[in-house]
C-alpha positions as CSV (number, residue, x, y, z in Angstrom):
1,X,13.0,9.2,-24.4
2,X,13.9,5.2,-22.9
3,X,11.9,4.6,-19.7
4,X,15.0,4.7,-17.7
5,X,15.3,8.6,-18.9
6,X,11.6,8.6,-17.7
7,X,12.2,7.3,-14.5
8,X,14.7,9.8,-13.3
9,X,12.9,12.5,-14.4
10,X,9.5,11.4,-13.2
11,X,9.0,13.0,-9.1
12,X,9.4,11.2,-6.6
13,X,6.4,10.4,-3.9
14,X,8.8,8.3,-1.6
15,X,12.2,8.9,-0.9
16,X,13.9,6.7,2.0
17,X,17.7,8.4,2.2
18,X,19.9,5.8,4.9
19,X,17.4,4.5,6.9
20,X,17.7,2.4,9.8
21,X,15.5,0.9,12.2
22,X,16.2,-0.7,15.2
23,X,14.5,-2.3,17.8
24,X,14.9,-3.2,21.5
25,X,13.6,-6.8,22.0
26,X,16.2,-7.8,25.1
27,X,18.8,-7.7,22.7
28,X,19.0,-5.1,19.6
29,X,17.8,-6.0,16.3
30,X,18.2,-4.1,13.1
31,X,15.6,-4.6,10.9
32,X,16.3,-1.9,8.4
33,X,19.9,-1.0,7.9
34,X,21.3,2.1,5.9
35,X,18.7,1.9,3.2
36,X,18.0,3.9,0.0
37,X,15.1,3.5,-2.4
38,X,12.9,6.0,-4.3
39,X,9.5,5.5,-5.4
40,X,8.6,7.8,-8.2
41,X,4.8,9.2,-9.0
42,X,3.2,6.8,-10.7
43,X,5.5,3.7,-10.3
44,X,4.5,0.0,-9.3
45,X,6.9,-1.4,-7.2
46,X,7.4,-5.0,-5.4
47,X,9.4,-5.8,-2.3
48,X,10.2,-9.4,-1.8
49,X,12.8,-11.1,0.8
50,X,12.7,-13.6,2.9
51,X,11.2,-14.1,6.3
52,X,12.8,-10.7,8.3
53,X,14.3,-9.0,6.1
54,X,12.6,-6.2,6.9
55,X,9.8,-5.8,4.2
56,X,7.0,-5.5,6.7
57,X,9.2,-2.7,8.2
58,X,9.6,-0.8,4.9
59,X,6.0,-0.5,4.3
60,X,5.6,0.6,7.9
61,X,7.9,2.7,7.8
62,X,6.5,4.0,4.2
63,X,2.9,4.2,5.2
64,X,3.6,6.3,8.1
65,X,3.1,3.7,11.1
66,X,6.6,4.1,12.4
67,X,9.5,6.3,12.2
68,X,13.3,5.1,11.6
69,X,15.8,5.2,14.0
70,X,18.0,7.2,11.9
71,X,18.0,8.7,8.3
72,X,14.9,9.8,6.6
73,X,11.7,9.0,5.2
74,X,9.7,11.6,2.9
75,X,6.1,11.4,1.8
76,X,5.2,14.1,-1.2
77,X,8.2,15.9,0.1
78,X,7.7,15.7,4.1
79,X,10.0,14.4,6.3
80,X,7.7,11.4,8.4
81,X,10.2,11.5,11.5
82,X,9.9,15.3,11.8
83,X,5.7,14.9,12.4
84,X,4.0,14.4,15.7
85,X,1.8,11.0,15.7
86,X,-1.4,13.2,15.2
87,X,0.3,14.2,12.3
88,X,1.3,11.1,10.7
89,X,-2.4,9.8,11.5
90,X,-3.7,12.8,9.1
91,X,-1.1,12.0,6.9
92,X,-1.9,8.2,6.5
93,X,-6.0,8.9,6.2
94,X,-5.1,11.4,3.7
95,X,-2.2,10.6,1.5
96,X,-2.0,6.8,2.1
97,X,-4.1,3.5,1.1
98,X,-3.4,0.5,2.7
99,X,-4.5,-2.8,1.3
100,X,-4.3,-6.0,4.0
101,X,-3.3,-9.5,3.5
102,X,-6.4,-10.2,6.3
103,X,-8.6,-7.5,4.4
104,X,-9.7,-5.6,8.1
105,X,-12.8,-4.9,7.0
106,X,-16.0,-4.0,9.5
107,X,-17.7,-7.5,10.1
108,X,-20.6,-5.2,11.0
109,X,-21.0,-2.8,8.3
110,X,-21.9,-3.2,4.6
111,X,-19.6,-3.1,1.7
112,X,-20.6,0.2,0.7
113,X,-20.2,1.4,4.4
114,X,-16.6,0.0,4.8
115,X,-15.8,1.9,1.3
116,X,-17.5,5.0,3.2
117,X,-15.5,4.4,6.5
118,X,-12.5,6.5,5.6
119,X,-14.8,9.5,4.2
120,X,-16.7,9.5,7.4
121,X,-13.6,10.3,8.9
122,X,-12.0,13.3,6.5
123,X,-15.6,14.6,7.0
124,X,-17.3,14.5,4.1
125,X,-20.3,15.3,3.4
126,X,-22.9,11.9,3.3
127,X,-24.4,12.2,-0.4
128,X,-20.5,12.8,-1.6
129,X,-19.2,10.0,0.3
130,X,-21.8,7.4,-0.8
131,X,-21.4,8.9,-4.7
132,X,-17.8,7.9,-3.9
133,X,-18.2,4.2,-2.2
134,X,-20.5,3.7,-5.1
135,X,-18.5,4.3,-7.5
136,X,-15.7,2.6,-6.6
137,X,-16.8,-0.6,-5.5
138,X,-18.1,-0.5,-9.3
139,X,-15.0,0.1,-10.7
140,X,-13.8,-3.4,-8.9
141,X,-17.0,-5.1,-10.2
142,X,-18.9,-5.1,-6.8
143,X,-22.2,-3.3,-8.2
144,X,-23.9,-5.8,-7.1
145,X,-22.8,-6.0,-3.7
146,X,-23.1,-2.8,-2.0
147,X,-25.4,-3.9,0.7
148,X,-23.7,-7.6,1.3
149,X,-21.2,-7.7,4.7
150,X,-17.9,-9.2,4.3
151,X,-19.4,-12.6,5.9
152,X,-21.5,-12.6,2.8
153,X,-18.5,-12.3,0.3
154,X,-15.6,-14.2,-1.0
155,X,-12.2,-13.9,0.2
156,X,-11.6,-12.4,-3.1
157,X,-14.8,-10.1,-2.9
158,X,-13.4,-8.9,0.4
159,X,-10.3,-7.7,-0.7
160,X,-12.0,-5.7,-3.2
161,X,-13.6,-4.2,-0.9
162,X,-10.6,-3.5,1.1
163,X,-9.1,-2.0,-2.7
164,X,-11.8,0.4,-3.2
165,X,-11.6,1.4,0.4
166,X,-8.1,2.1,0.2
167,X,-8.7,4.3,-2.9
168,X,-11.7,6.1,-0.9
169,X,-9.6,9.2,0.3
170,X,-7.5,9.7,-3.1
171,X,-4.4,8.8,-1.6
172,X,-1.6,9.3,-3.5
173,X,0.3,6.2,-2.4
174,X,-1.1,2.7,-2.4
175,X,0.6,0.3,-0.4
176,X,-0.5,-3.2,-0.4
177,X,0.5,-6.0,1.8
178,X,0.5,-9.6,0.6
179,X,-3.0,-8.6,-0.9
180,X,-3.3,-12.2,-2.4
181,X,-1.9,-14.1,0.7
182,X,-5.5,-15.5,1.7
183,X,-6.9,-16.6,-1.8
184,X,-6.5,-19.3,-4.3
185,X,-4.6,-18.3,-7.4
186,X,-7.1,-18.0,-9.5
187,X,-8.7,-15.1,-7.5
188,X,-5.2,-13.7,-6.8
189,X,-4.5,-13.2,-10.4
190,X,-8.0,-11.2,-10.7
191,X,-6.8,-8.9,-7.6
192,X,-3.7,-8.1,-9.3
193,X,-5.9,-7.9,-12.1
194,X,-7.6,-5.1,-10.2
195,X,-4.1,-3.3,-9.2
196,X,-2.7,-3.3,-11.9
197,X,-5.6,-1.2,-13.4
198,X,-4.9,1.3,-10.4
199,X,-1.8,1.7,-11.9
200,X,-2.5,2.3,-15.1
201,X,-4.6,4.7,-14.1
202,X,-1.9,6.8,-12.0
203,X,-1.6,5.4,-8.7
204,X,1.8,4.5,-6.9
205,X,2.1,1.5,-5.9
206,X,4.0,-0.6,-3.3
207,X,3.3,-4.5,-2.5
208,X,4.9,-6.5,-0.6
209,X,4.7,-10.3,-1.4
210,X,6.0,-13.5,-1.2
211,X,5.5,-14.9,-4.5
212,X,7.7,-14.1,-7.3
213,X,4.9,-14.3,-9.7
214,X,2.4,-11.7,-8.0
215,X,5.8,-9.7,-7.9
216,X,6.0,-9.5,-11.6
217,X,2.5,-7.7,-11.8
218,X,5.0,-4.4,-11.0
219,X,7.6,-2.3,-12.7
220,X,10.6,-3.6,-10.3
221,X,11.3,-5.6,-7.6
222,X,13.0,-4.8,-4.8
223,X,14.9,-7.8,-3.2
224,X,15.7,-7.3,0.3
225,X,17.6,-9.0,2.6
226,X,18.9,-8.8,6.4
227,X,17.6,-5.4,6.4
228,X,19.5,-4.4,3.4
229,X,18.5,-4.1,-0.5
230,X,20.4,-7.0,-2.3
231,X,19.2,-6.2,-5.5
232,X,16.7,-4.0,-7.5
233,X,15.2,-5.3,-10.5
234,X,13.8,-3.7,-13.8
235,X,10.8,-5.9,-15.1
């Protein structure tokens, strides 16, 4: 079977069927306009576009933050724009990681407690969640830092954090905005180092980013512009 067979018959997680987004700003603007995309289980996908082109509103729109104006957005076969906003909060702390270009991490609370944070709030149980945090911020070679705050780390430290935080809840989309915006290159390539492993290992992914060679960490790239897909390309 060629991985194009593959990719049609592997399920979808995301499915975005004609969706537009508008907004109301004193004048209208459409930043998402009669779009289409699929993101199927276990795929690793880029957007990249310009400045507006509506990337930032795709992942929004994705992760459960916002709802389009018109057509549909699905998660694991739910239609997003049919849920309450209680709903869609459940939805994102259960079935969604997000990954920050600004990390958002808890000045306050350790590395292990902002891999915890997300745990705390699915209720799990203290010994289970700290098993978890643990293990995780191994996985992304932070052993060693489990009791450090993010003013104690590197920007590139941080953002592990933020991956292994992300991963906390087993979500079964990662989405992951310009992860490697506010680190050198070097530390960049470890981070999509680090993603790319999630990948391998099952996850969905979907980053948004600026550079074309972070972009090429994925399976495709989806090139968007003026709210609409221009192209989609097969790495």
């Amino acid at each position: 079977m060629d991985v194009n067979t593959q990719r049609s018959a592997a399920e979808p997680v995301v499915v975005l069927d004609g969706v537009r987004k508008r907004y109301e700003m004193g004048t209208t603007v459409e930043a998402l306009a009669q779009v289409s995309l699929e993101l199927e289980r276990g795929s690793f996908t880029a957007v990249m576009g310009p400045s507006g082109s509506g990337k930032s509103t795709l992942l929004n729109l994705v992760g459960a933050l916002d709802t389009p104006t018109s057509g549909h957005v699905s998660l694991d076969g739910r239609d997003l724009g049919a849920t309450t906003e209680r709903e869609r909060a459940a939805i994102r702390g259960e079935r969604v990681g997000f990954v920050f270009q600004t990390f958002n991490l808890m000045p306050r609370l350790t590395a292990l407690e902002n891999v915890e944070l997300p745990l705390v709030f699915q209720e799990w149980g203290r010994a289970e969640r700290r098993e978890r945090a643990t293990d995780l911020l191994e996985s992304v070679g932070l052993g060693d830092r489990l009791d450090h705050r993010p003013a104690e780390l590197s920007g590139g430290q941080r953002q592990r954090v933020g991956i292994a935080r992300a991963l906390a809840p087993e979500p079964s989309l990662l989405l992951a905005d310009e992860p490697t915006g506010n680190v050198d290159t070097a530390t960049g390539d470890r981070i999509m180092g680090r993603l790319q492993a999630v990948h391998e290992a099952g996850r969905t992914i979907l980053l948004v980013t600026h550079e074309r060679r972070i972009a090429e960490y994925a399976d495709r790239i989806v090139h968007l512009r003026d709210g609409l897909i221009e192209e989609v390309e097969e790495l």
